[in-house]
RODREN-546311 format. One record per residue (C-alpha): residue number from 1; residue in three letters; x, y, z. Coordinates in pm, whole numbers. Each point is the difference from the previous one (the first is absolute). Layout:
<rs>
r num: NUM residu: ALA x: X y: Y z: Z
...
</rs>
This chain:
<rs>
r num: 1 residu: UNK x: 12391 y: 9889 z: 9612
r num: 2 residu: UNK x: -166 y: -38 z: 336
r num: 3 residu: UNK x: -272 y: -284 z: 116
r num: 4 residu: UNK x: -50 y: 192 z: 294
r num: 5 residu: UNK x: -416 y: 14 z: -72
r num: 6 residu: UNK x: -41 y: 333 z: 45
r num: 7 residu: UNK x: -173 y: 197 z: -267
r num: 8 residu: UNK x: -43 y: 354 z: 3
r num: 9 residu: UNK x: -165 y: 243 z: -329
r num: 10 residu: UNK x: 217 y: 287 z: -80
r num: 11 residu: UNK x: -172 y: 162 z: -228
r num: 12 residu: UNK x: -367 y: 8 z: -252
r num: 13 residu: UNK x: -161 y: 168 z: -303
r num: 14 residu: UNK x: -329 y: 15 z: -31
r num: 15 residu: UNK x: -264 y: 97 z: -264
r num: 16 residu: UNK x: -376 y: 15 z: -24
r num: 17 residu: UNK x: -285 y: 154 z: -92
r num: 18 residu: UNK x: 46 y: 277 z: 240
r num: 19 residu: UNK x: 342 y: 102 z: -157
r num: 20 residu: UNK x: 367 y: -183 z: 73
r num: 21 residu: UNK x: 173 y: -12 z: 356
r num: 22 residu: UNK x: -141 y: -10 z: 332
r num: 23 residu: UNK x: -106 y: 314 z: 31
r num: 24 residu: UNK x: -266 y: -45 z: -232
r num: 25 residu: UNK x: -99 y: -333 z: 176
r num: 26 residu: UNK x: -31 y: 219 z: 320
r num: 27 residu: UNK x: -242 y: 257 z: -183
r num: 28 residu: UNK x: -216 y: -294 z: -134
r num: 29 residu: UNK x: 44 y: -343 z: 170
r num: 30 residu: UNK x: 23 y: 147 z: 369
r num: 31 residu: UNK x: -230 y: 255 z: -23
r num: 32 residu: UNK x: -265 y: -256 z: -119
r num: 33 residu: UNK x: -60 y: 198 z: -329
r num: 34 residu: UNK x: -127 y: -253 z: -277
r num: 35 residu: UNK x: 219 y: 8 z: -301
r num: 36 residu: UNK x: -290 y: -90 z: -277
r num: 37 residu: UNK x: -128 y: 163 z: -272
r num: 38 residu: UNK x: -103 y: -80 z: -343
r num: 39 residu: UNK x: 330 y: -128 z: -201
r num: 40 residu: UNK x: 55 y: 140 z: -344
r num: 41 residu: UNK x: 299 y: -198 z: -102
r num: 42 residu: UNK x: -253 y: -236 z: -231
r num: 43 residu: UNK x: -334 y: -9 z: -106
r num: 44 residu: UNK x: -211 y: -85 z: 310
r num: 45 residu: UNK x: -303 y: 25 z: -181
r num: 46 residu: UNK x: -100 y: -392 z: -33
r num: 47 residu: UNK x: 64 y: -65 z: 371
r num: 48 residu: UNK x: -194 y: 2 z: 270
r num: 49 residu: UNK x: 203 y: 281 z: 213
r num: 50 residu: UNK x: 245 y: 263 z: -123
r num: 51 residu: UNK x: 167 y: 12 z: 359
r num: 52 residu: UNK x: 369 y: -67 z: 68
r num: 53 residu: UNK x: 233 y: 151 z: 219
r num: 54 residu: UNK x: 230 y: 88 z: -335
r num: 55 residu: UNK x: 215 y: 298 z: 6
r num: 56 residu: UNK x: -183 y: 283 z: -125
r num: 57 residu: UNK x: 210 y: -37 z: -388
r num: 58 residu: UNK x: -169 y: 64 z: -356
r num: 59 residu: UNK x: 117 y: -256 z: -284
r num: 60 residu: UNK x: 290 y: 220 z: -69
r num: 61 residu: UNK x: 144 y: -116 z: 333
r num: 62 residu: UNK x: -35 y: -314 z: 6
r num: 63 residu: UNK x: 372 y: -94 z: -79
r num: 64 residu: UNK x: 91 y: 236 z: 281
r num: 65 residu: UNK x: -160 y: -292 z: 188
r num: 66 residu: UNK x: 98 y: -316 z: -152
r num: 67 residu: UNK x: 116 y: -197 z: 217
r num: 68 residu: UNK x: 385 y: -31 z: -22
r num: 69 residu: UNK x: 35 y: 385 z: 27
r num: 70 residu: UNK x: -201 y: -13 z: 333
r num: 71 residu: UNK x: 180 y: -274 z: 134
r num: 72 residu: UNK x: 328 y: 153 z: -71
r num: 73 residu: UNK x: -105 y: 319 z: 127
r num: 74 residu: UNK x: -79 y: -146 z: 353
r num: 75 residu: UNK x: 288 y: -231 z: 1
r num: 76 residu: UNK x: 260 y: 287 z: -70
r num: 77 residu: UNK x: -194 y: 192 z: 345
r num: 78 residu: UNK x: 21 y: -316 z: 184
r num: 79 residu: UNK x: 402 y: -7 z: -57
r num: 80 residu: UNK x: 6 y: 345 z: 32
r num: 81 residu: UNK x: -138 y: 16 z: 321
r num: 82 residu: UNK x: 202 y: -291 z: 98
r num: 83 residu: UNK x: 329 y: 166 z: -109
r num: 84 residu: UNK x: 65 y: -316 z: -252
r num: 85 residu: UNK x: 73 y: 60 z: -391
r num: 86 residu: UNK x: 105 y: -201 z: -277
r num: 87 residu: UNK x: 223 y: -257 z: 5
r num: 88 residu: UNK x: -130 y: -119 z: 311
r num: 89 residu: UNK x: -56 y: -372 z: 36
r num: 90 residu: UNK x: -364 y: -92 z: 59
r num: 91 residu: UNK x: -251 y: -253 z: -74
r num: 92 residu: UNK x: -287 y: 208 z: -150
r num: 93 residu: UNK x: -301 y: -188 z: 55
r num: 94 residu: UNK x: -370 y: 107 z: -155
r num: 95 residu: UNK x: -372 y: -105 z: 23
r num: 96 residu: UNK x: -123 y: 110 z: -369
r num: 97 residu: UNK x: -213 y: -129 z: -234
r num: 98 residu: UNK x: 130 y: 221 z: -281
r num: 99 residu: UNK x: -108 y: 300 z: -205
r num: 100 residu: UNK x: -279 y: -62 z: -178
r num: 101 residu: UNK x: -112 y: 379 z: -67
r num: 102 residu: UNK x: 317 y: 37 z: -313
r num: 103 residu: UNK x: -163 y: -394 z: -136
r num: 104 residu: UNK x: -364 y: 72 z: -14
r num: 105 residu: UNK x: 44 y: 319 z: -164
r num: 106 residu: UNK x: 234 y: -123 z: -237
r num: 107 residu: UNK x: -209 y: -277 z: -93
r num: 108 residu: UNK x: -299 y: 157 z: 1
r num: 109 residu: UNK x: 125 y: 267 z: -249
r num: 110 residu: UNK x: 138 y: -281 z: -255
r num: 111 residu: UNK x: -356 y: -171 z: 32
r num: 112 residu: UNK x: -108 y: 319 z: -116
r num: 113 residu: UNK x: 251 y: 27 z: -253
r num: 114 residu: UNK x: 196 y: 281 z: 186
r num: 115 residu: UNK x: 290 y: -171 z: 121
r num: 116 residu: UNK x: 324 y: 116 z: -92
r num: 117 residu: UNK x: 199 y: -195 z: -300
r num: 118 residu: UNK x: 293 y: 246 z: -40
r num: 119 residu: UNK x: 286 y: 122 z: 201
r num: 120 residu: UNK x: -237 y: 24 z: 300
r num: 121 residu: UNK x: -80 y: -343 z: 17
r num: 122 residu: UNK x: 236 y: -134 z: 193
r num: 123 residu: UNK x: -18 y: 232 z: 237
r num: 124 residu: UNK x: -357 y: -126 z: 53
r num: 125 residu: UNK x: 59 y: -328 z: 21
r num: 126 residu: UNK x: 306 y: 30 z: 208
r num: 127 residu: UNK x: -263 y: 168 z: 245
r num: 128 residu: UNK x: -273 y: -267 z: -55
r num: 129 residu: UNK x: 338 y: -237 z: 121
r num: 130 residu: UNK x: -88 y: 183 z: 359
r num: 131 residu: UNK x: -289 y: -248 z: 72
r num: 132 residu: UNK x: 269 y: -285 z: 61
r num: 133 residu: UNK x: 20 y: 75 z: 345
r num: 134 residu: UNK x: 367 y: -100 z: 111
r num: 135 residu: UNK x: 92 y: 283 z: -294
r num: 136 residu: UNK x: -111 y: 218 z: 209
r num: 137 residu: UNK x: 265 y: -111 z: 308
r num: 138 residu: UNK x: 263 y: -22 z: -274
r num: 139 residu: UNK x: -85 y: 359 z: -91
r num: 140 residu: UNK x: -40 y: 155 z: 327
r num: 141 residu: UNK x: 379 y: -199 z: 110
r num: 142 residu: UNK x: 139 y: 125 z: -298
r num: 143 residu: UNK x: -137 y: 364 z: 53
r num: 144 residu: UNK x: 144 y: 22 z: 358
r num: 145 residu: UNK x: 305 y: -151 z: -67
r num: 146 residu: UNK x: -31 y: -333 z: 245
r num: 147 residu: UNK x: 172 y: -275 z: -17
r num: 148 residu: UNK x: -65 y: -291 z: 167
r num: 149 residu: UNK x: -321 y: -288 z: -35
r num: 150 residu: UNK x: -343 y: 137 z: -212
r num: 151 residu: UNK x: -296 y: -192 z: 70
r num: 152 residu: UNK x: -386 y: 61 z: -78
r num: 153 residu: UNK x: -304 y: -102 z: 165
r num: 154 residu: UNK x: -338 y: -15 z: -145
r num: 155 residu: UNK x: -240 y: -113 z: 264
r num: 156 residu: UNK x: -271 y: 243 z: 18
r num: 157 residu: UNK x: -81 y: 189 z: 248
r num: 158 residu: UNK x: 294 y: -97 z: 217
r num: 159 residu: UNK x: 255 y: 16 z: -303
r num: 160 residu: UNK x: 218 y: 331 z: 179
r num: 161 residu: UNK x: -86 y: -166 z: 380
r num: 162 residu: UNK x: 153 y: -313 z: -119
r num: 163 residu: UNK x: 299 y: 199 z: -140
r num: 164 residu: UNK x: 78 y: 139 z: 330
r num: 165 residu: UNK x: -3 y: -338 z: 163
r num: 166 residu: UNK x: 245 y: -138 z: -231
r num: 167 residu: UNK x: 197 y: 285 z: 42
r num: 168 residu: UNK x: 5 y: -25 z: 362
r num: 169 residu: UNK x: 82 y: -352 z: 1
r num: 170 residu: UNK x: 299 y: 72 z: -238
r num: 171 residu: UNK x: 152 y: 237 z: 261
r num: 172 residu: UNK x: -122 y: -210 z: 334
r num: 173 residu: UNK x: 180 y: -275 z: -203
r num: 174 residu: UNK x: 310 y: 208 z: -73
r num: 175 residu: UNK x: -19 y: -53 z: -344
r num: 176 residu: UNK x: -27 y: 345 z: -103
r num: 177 residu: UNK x: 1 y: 336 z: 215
r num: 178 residu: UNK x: -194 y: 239 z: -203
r num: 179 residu: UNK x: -340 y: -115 z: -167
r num: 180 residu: UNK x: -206 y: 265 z: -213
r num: 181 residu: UNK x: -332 y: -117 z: 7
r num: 182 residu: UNK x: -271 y: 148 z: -150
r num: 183 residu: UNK x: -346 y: -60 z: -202
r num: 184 residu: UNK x: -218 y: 189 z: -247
r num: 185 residu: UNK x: -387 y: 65 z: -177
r num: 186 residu: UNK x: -108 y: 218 z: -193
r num: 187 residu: UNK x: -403 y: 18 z: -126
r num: 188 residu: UNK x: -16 y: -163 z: -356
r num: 189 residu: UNK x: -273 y: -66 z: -187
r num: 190 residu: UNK x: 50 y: -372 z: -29
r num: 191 residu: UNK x: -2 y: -38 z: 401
r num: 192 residu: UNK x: -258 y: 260 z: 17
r num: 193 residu: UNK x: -181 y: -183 z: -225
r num: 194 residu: UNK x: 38 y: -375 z: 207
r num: 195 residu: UNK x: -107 y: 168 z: 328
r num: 196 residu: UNK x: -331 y: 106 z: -173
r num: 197 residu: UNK x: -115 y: -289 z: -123
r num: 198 residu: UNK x: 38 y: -175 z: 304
r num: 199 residu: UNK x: -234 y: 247 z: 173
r num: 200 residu: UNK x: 323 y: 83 z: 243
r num: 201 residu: UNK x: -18 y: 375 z: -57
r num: 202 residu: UNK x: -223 y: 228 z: 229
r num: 203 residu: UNK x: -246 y: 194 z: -222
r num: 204 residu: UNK x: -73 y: 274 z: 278
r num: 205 residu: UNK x: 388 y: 156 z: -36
r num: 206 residu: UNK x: 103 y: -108 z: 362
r num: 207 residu: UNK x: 169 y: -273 z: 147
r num: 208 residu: UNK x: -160 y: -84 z: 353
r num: 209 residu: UNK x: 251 y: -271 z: 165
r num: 210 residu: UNK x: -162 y: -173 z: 272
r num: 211 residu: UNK x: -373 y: 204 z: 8
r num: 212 residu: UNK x: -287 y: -189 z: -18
r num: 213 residu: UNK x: -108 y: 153 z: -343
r num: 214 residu: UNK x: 321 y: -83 z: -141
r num: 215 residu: UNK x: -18 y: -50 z: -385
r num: 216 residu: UNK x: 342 y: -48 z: -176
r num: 217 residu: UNK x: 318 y: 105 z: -80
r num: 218 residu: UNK x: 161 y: 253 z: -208
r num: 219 residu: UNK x: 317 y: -20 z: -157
r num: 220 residu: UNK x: 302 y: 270 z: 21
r num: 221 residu: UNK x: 369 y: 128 z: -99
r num: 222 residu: UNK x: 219 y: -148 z: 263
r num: 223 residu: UNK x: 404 y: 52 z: -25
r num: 224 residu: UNK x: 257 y: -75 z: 239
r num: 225 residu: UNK x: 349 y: -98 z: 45
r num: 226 residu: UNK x: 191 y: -74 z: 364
r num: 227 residu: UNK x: 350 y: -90 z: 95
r num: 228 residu: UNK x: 52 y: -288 z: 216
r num: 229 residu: UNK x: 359 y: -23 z: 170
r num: 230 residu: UNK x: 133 y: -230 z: 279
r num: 231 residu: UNK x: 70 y: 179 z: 301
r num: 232 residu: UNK x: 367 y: -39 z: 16
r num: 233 residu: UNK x: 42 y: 141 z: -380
r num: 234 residu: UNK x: -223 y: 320 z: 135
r num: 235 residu: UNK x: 217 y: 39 z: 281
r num: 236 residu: UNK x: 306 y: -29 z: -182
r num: 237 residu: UNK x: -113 y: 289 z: -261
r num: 238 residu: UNK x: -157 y: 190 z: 299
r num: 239 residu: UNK x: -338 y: -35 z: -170
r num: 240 residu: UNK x: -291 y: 141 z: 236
r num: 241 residu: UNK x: -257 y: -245 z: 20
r num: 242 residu: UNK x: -371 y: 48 z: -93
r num: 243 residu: UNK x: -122 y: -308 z: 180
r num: 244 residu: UNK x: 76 y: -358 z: 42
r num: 245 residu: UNK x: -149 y: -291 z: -184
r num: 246 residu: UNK x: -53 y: -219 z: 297
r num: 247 residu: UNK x: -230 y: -300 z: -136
r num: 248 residu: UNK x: -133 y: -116 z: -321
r num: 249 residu: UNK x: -228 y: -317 z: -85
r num: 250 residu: UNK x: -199 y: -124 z: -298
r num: 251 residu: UNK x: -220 y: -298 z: -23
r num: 252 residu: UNK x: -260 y: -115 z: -231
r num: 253 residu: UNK x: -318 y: -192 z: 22
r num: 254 residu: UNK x: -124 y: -44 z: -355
r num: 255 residu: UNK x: -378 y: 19 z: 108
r num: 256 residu: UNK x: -80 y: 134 z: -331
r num: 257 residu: UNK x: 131 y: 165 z: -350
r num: 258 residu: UNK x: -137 y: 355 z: 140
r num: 259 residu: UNK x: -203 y: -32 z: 347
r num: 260 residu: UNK x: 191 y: 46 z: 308
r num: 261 residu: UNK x: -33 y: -291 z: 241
r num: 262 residu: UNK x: -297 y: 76 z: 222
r num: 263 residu: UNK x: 173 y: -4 z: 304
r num: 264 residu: UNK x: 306 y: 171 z: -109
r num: 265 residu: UNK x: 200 y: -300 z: 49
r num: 266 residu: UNK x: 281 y: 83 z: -198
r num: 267 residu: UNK x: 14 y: 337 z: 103
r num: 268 residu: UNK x: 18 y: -102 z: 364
r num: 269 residu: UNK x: 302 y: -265 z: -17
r num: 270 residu: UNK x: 155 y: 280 z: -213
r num: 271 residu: UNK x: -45 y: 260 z: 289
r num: 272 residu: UNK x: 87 y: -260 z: 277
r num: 273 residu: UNK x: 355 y: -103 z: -243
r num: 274 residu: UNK x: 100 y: 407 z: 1
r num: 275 residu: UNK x: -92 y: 4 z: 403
r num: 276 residu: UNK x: 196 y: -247 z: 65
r num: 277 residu: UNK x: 313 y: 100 z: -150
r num: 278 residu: UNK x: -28 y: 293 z: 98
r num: 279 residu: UNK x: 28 y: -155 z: 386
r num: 280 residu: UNK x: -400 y: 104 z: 93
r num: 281 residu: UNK x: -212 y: -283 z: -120
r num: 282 residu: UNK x: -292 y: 179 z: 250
r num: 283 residu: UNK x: 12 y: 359 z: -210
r num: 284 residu: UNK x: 67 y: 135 z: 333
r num: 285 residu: UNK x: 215 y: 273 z: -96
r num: 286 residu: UNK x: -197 y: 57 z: -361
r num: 287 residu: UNK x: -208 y: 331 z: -23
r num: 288 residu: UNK x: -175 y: 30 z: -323
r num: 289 residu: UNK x: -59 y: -280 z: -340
r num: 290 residu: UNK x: -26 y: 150 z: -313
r num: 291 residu: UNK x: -248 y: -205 z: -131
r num: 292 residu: UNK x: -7 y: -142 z: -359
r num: 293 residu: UNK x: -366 y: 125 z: 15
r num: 294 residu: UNK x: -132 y: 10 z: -374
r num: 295 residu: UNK x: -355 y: 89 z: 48
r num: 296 residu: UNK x: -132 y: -334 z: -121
r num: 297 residu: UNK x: -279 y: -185 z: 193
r num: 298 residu: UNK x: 189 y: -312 z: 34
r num: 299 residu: UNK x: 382 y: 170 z: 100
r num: 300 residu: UNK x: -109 y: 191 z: 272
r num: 301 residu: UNK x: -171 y: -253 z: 193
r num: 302 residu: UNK x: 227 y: -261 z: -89
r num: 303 residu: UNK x: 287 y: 246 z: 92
r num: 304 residu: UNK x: -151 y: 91 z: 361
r num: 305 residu: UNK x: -39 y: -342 z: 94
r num: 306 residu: UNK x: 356 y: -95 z: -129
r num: 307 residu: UNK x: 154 y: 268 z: 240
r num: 308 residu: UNK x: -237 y: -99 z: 251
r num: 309 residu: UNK x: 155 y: -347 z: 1
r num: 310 residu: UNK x: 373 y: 124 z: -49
r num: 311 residu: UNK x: -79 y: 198 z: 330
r num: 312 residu: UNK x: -240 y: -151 z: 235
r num: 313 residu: UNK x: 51 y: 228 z: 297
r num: 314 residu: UNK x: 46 y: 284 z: -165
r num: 315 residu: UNK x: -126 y: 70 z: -315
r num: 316 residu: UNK x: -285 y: 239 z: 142
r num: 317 residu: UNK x: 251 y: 239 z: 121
r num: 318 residu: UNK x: 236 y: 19 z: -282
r num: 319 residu: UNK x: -96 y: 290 z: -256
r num: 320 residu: UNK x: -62 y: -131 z: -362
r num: 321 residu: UNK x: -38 y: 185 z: -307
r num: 322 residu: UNK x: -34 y: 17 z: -377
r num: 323 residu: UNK x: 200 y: 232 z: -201
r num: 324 residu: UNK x: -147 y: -126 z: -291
r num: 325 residu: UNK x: -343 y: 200 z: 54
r num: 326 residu: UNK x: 222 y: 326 z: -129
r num: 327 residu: UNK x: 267 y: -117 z: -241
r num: 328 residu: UNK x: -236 y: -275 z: -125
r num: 329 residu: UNK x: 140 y: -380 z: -53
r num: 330 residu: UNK x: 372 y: 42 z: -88
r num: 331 residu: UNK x: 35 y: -393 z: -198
r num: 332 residu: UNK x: 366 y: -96 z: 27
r num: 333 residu: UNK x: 68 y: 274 z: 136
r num: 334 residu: UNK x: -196 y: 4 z: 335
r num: 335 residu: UNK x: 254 y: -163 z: 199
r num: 336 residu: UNK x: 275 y: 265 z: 3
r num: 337 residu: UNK x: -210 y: 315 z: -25
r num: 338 residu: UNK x: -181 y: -147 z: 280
r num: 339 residu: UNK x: 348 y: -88 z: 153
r num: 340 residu: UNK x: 146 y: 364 z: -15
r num: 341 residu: UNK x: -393 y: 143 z: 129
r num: 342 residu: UNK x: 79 y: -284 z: 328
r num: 343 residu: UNK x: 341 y: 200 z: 27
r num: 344 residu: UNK x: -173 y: 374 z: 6
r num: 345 residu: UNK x: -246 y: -104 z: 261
r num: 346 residu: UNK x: 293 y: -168 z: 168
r num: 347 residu: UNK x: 235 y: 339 z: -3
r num: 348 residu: UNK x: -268 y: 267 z: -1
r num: 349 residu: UNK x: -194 y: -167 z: 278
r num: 350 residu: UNK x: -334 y: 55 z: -216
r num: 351 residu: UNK x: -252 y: -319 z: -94
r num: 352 residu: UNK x: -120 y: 34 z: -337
r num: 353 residu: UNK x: -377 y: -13 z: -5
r num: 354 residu: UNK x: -255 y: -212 z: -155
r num: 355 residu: UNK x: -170 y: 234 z: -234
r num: 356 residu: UNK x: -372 y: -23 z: -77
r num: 357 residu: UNK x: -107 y: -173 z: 263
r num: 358 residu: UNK x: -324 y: 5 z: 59
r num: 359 residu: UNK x: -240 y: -289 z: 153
r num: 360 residu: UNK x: 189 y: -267 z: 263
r num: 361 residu: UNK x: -29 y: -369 z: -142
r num: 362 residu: UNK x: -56 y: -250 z: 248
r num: 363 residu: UNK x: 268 y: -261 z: -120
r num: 364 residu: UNK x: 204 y: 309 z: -33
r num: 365 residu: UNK x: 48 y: 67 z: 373
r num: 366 residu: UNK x: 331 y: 142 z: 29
r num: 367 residu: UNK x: 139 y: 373 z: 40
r num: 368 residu: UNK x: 53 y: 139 z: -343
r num: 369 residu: UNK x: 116 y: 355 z: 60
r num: 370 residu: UNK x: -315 y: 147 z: -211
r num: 371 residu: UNK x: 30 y: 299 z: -188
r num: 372 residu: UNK x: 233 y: 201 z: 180
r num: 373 residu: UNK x: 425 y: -28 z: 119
r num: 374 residu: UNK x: 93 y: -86 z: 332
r num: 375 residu: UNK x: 271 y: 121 z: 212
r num: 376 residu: UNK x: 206 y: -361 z: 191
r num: 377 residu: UNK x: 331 y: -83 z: 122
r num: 378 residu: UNK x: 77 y: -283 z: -220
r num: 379 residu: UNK x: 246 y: -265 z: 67
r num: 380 residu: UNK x: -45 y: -266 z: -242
r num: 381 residu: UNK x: -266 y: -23 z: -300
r num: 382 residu: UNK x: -91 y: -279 z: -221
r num: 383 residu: UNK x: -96 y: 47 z: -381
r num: 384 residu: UNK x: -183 y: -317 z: -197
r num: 385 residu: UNK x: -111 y: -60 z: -315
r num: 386 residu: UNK x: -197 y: -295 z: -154
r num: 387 residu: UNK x: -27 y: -118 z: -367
r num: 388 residu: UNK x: -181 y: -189 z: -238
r num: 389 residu: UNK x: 65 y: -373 z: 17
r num: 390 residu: UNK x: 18 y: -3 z: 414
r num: 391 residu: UNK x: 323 y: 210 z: -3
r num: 392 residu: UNK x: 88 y: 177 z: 326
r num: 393 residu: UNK x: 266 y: 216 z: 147
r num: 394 residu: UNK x: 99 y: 239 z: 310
r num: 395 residu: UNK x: 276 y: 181 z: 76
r num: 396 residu: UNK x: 64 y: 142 z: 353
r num: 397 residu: UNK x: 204 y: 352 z: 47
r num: 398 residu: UNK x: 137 y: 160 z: 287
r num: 399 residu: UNK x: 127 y: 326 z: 86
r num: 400 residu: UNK x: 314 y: 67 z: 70
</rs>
């Protein structure tokens, strides 16, 4: 095992609303094309929206979409494309909460008196066992054939970010040389149901990062699996490289259980930690943030003046964006899907846009990329997330 630092992604799945791979994130995420629509996975009826950015499915297809068969499905194209297969040692790493669509149906049918109590019952519960999150790292290992250290995280919003950033460290480190990190939501009721009632979710069916009638969030299906290898391993194998993992940083600031700090403080010494690993503490070489950017009155504020203070010089001419405002807000799973979007724009040379954008906020001052993709000759891009309880991440990527 090498210590050399270098980290470089070999390969990614990806699934979400707009269909699996990154094709399908081309068609919807850079093209600006919001993925919402009313969700008929569960009864919407007593909430205040229908809208989700859930894969168009009946209730007949929900298993297809549970949440182990997704995340094997994009793990086995992230080894795939990285030429790796089973018996490979690698840490497999993954931000999940767990699968709560097989548990609330379950337990909604035996409060009904419909669940089960024959042969088929421990089938059920064996999926209801799915909400224990690290089950889900033990199952996706398992299903791969990996060998090598399993570990889960379950911190919100940055769950799959913070996964990376473990991995990385783990090969920087030269503890490990392949790391298979990856993250995972799917819309459930029970979530659904959470976002409501804290008055989270937009009720016009659009998510408007950064506008000045900004009015909520939405929530969506968000896959995605990527290989991590040092660079001498990759070399070694002959592995092409998809980009480099050149900086990472996460920080927290506890301001509060589910407000951002209001001057992105966190956020900032997160992005400033990532820049400075990466050897560029002045951003002078980054050309586009993807922006954790959830549509919320207090994040986007809070998140413009964080990457105003991360880079004081700069920060007007660096293009920012929200991919949320067409796949919708991704959970656990933001952090990687947002991680493999930074790594399109990166080797397609395309900035995603900021979709719906409408009205210009005046604490909102930056250049969001509204409503349509732009053509750049990218270097380096950073990706951040933020979380509930003052968590904060960024990861920075370069091309090859």
């Amino acid at each position: 095992m090498s210590g050399s630092g270098e980290v470089r992604v070999t390969g990614f799945g990806v699934r979400t609303a707009f269909g699996g791979g990154a094709d399908a994130v081309r068609r919807g995420v850079f093209a600006g094309v919001p993925g919402f629509a009313p969700t008929t996975r569960f009864d919407t009826g007593p909430y205040r929206t229908p809208m989700a950015a859930a894969a168009p499915d009946g209730p007949d297809a929900v298993e297809d979409w549970a949440l182990r068969h997704a995340l094997a499905e994009c793990g086995t194209r992230a080894l795939d494309m990285a030429g790796l297969g089973a018996g490979t040692r690698a840490a497999v790493l993954l931000g999940v909460a767990g699968d709560h669509t097989s548990v609330t149906r379950y337990w909604r049918g035996a409060g009904e008196g419909e669940a089960d109590t024959g042969a088929g019952a421990g089938a059920a519960a064996d999926r209801a066992a799915d909400a224990v999150p690290a089950r889900l790292t033990e199952l996706l290992a398992v299903r791969l054939g990996l060998t090598g250290p399993r570990l889960t995280f379950t911190n919100a919003c940055v769950a799959s970010a913070a996964a990376i950033i473990h991995g990385c460290r783990l090969i920087s480190s030269g503890r490990t040389d392949v790391a298979v990190c990856g993250g995972g939501y799917l819309v459930e009721e029970e979530t659904f149901g959470k976002f409501d009632s804290g008055r989270a979710l937009s009720r016009d069916g659009m998510v408007r990062p950064f506008s000045a009638d900004r009015s909520g969030l939405l929530l969506g299906d968000g896959v995605a699996v990527v290989v991590l290898e040092s660079a001498e391993h990759s070399r070694r194998r002959g592995a092409r490289p998809l980009a480099s993992v050149v900086g990472w940083g996460a920080a927290t600031d506890a301001h509060h259980i589910a407000q951002p700090h209001p001057q992105g403080a966190g956020l900032a010494r997160a992005a400033r930690q990532a820049m400075r690993l990466a050897g560029d503490p002045d951003g002078t070489a980054l050309g586009y943030v993807n922006a954790h950017g959830t549509g919320t009155k207090y994040n986007d504020g809070a998140e413009t003046r964080g990457l105003r203070a991360a880079f004081p010089d700069r920060a007007e001419s660096i293009p920012v964006s929200s991919t949320k405002s067409t796949t919708g807000h991704l959970l656990e799973a933001a952090g990687v899907v947002e991680f493999v979007i930074t790594l399109l724009a990166l080797t397609d040379g395309v900035l995603p846009p900021t979709a719906g954008f409408t009205a210009p906020d005046p604490e909102c001052d930056l250049d969001y990329v509204p409503n349509r993709p732009r053509r750049a000759d990218l270097r380096r891009a950073l990706t951040v997330n933020a979380a509930f309880g003052g968590a904060n991440t960024a990861l920075v990527l370069e091309r090859p």
